[in-house]
C-alpha positions as CSV (number, residue, x, y, z in Angstrom):
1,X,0.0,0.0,0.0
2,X,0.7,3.4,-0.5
3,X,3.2,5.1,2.3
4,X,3.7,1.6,3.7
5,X,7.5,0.8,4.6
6,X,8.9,-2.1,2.5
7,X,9.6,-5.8,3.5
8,X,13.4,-5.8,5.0
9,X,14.7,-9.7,5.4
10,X,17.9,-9.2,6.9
11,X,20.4,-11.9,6.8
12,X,23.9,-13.5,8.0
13,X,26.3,-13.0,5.6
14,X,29.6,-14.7,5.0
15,X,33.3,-12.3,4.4
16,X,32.7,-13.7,1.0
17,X,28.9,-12.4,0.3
18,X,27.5,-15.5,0.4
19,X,24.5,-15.6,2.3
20,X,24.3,-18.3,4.7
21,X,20.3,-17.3,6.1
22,X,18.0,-15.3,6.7
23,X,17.7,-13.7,10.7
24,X,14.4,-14.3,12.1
25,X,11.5,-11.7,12.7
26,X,12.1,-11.3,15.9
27,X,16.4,-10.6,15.5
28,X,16.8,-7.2,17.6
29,X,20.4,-5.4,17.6
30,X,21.4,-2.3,18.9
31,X,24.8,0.3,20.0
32,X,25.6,0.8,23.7
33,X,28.0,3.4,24.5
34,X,29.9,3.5,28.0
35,X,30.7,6.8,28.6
36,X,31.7,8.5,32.4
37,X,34.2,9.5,34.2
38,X,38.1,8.7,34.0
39,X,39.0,5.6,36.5
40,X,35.4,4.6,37.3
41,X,35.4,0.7,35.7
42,X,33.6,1.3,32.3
43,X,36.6,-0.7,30.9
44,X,36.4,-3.5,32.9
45,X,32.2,-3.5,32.6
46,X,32.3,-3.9,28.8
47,X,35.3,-6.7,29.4
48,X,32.6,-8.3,32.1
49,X,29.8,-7.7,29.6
50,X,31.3,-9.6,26.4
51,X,33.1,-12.3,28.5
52,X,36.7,-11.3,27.3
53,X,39.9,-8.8,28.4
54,X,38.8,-6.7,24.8
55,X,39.6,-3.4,27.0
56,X,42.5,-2.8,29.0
57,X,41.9,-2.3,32.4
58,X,44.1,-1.1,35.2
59,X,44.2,1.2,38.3
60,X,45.8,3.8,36.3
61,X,43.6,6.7,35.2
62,X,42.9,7.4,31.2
63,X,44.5,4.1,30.5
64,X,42.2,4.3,26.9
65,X,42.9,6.7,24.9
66,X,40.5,5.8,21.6
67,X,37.1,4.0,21.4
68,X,37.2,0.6,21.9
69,X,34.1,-1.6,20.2
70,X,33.4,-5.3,21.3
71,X,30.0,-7.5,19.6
72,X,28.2,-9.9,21.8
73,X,26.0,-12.0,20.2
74,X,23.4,-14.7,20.4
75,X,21.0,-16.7,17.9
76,X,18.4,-13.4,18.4
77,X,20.0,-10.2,18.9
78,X,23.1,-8.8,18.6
79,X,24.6,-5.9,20.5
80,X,27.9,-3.3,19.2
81,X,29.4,-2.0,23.0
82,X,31.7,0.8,22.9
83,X,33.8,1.7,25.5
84,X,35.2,5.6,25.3
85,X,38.1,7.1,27.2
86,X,36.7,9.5,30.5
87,X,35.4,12.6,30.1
88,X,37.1,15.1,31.4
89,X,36.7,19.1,31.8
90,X,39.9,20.6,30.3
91,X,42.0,22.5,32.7
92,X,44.7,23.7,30.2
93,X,44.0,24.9,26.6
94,X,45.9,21.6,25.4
95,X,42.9,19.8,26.9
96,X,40.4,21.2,24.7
């Protein structure tokens, strides 16, 4: 019908482009984003979260410096995590 949105099958597909099938109906997936404070454990959630040391984590503050992304999935969703250095208010003009 007019205005309607069209049919979207969405499938798992191989490095190759081969298409191996198609996801079910009910497939969700979705972005998380842990964002907070310098030395407060977001590192070592998102390690917790996916089951593996993907993060570093260590005592020392601002120990990452880039986004880090880790995928947990299952047969019926998936889920893209990604773990961002603190946020900090800039004291010096190098900061900003």
């Amino acid at each position: 019908p007019p205005g309607s949105k069209p049919a979207i099958t969405m499938a798992a597909i191989e490095d190759d482009g081969a298409i191996l099938e198609p996801l079910p109906e009910t497939h969700r997936a979705g972005f998380v984003s842990i964002v907070g404070s310098p030395n407060v454990g977001k590192s070592t959630m998102m390690n917790h979260l996916l089951g593996e040391n993907l993060s570093i984590a260590t005592a020392k503050a601002s120990t990452t410096r880039h986004r880090i992304m880790g995928i947990a999935n299952a047969p019926e969703w998936q889920i893209v995590f990604s773990d961002t250095p603190g946020v900090v208010k800039p004291k010096y003009k190098l900061h900003e």
